[in-house]
N, C-alpha and C positions, 0 to 999 in steps of 0.2 A: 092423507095423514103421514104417510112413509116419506112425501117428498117435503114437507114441511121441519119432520125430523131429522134430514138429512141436510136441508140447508143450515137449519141452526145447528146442529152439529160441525159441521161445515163454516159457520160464522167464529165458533167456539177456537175450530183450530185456529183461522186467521188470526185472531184477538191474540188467540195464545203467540202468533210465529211474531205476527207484526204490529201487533198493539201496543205491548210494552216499550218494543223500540221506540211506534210516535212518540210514546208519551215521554219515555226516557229525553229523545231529540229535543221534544219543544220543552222540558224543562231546562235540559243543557244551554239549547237559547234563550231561554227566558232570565237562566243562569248568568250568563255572559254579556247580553245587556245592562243588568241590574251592575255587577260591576263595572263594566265601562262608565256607566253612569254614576259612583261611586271615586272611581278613578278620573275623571273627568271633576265634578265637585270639589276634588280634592279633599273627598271627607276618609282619610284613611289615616295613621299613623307613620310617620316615619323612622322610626323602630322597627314599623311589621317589613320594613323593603330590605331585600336582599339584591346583594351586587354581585353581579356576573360578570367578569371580565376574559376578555377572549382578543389574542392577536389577529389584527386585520392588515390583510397583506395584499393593498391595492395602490396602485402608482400613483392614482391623482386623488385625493380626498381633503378633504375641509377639517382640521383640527381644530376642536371647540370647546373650551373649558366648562362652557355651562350645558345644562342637561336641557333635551328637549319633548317634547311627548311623544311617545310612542304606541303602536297598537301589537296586538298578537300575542302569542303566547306558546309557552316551553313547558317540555314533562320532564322532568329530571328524578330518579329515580323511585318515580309510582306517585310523586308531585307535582303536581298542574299549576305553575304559577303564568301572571297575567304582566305582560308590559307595564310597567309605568311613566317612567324615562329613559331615557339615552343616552350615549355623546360619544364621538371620537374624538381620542385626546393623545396625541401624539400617534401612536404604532398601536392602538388599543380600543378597541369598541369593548365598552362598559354599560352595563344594564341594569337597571333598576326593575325588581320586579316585586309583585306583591302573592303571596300565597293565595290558592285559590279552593279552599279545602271542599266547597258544595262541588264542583266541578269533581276534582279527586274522589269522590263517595258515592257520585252520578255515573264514572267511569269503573269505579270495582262493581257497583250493581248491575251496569253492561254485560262486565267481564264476567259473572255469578250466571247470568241468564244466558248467555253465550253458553257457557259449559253445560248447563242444564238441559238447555233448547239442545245441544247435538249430543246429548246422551253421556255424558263426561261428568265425573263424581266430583264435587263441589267441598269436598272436604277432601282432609290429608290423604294423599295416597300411602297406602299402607308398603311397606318392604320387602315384597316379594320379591325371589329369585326370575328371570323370566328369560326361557330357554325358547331362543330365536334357531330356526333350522334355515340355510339355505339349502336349496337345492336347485341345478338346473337341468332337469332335462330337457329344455324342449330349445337348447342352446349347444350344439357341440361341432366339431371341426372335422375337419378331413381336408386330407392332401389330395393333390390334383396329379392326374396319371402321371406328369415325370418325377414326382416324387421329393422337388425342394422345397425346402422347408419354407422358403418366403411364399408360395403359390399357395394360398390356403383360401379353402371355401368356406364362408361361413354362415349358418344352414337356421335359419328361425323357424319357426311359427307362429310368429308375429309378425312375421313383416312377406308379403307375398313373392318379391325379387329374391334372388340371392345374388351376394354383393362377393365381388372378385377383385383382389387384390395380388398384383403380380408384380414379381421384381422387376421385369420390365422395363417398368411402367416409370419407373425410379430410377435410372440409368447413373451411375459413378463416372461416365466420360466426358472428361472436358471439351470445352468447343470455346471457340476466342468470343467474344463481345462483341456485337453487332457495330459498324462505321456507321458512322455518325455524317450525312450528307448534308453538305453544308450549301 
């Protein structure tokens, strides 16, 4: 009986960590289908498209006055919109895209469960003052018996070597450039 309750218990958290994600996922895709398919039909508004234009800085390319279809899709400010057309037109890659608000709404529900799931409060953080202390002690220095100041030890407990640094090591004297054997 104990181990019966502990697998479904056990089933419960799964569901909880990565259940919503499938489900999220295959809606996203089922999302993004239905519009391609939509975009592809050509059953959309040309009103609802919005143009993006952006300098394209490549030596050899095809300038083409008409638009042609395209796939993919941009987030621009907490908005998901979806390819529709294209064209490079002189110095200028131009895009046509169409809004894609179920996708937008599928991605804040992510972003909700995300905070939730790693313990993070889903509503406005409130205004507190929040008083950050460093401290290090398990980091500090010391000079090396002849005592200048470039020769410094520097001493962890995180990291099991200690690492030396010496002037040396860094020499200020010139030496000519190697000949070149021809």
């Amino acid at each position: 009986m104990k181990r019966l309750t502990a697998i479904f218990l056990l089933l419960i958290v799964m569901l909880n960590l990565y259940g919503y994600r499938l489900l999220i996922a295959y809606l996203q895709k089922d999302n993004t289908a239905i519009i391609e398919t939509k975009i592809d039909q050509k059953a959309y508004n040309d009103n609802e498209l919005i143009s993006i234009k952006t300098i394209l800085n490549l030596p050899y390319y095809s300038s083409s006055p008409e638009f042609e279809r395209s796939y993919g899709s941009i987030n621009i400010d907490g908005i998901d919109y979806e390819y529709v057309k294209r064209r490079v037109y002189n110095d200028t890659l131009e895009l046509l895209c169409l809004p894609n608000h179920d996708k937008t709404k599928l991605q804040a529900v992510t972003n909700e469960l995300t905070k939730s799931t790693a313990g993070g409060s889903t509503s406005e953080p409130s205004k507190k003052a929040t008083v950050i202390k460093l401290s290090l002690p398990d980091f500090f220095q010391q000079t090396t018996d002849d005592g200048t100041p470039a020769s410094v030890i520097l001493k962890s407990d995180y990291f099991p070597s200690q690492i030396k640094i010496s002037a040396a090591d860094f020499s200020l004297r010139q030496e000519r450039p190697p000949q070149v054997n021809a």
